[in-house]
C-alpha positions as CSV (number, residue, x, y, z in Angstrom):
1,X,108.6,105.2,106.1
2,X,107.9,101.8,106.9
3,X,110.0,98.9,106.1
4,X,109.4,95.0,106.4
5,X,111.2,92.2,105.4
6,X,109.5,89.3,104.4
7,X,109.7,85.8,102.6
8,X,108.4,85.1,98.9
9,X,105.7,82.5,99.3
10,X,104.5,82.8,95.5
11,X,104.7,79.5,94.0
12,X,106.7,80.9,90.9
13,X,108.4,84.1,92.6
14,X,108.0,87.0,91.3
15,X,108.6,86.5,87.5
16,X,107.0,87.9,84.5
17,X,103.1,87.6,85.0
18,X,102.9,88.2,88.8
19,X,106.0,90.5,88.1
20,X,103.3,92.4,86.3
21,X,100.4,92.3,88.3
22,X,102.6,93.4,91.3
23,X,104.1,96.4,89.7
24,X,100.5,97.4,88.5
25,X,99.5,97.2,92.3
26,X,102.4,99.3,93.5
27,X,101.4,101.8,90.9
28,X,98.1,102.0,92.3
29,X,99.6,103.8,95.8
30,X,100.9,107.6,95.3
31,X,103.9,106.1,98.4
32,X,107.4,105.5,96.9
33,X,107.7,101.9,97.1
34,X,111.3,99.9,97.0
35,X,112.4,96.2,97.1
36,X,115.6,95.5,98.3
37,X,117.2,92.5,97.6
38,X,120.6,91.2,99.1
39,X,122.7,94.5,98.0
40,X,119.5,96.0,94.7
41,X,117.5,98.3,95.3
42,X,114.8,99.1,93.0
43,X,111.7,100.8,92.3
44,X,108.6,98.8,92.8
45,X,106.9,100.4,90.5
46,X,109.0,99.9,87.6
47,X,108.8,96.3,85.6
48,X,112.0,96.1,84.3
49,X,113.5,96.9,88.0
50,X,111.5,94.2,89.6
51,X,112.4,91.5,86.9
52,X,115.9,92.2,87.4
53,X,115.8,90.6,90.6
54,X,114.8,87.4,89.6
55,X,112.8,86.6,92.8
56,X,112.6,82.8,93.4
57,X,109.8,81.5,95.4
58,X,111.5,81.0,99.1
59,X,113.8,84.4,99.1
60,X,114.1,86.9,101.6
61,X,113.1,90.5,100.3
62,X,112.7,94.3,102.3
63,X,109.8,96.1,101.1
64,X,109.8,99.4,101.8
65,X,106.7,102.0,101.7
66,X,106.9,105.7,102.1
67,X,104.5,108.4,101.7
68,X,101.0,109.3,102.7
69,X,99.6,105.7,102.5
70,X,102.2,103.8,103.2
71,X,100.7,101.5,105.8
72,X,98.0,100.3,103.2
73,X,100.5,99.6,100.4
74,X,102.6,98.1,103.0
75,X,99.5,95.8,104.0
76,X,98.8,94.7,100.5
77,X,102.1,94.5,99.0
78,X,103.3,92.1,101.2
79,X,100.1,90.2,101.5
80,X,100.2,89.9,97.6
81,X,103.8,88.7,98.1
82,X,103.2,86.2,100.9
83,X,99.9,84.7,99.5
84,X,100.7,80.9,97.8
């Protein structure tokens, strides 16, 4: 398992279309993938979990990989989430 906590850097946060495009990325690792967000916890991979936090450009997040390839997911998840 590998956790890292990082800042939102995407101009809009995480809402609807890059909500999307994230999920569909997280979806694309066989890892169990998690955002955590102040006291949420959700599933990465699921679009109605991910919406629900409302991610504002700015905010601090934990992503959190687990499984057999963790380490790239946790590579391009959070370079996906850092990149403006």
């Amino acid at each position: 398992m590998i956790q890292q906590q990082l800042t939102v850097e995407l101009e809009a946060g995480l809402q609807a279309r890059q909500a999307a495009s994230f999920v569909q990325e997280a979806n694309s690792f066989m890892s169990d993938i998690f955002i955590e967000k102040e006291t949420k916890h959700i599933n990465a991979k699921s679009i109605m979990g991910v919406m629900s936090l409302a991610i504002s450009s700015g905010e601090s997040i934990t992503l959190t990989t687990d499984g057999e390839d963790e380490q790239q997911a946790i590579e391009k998840l959070s370079k996906f989430l850092t990149s403006k």
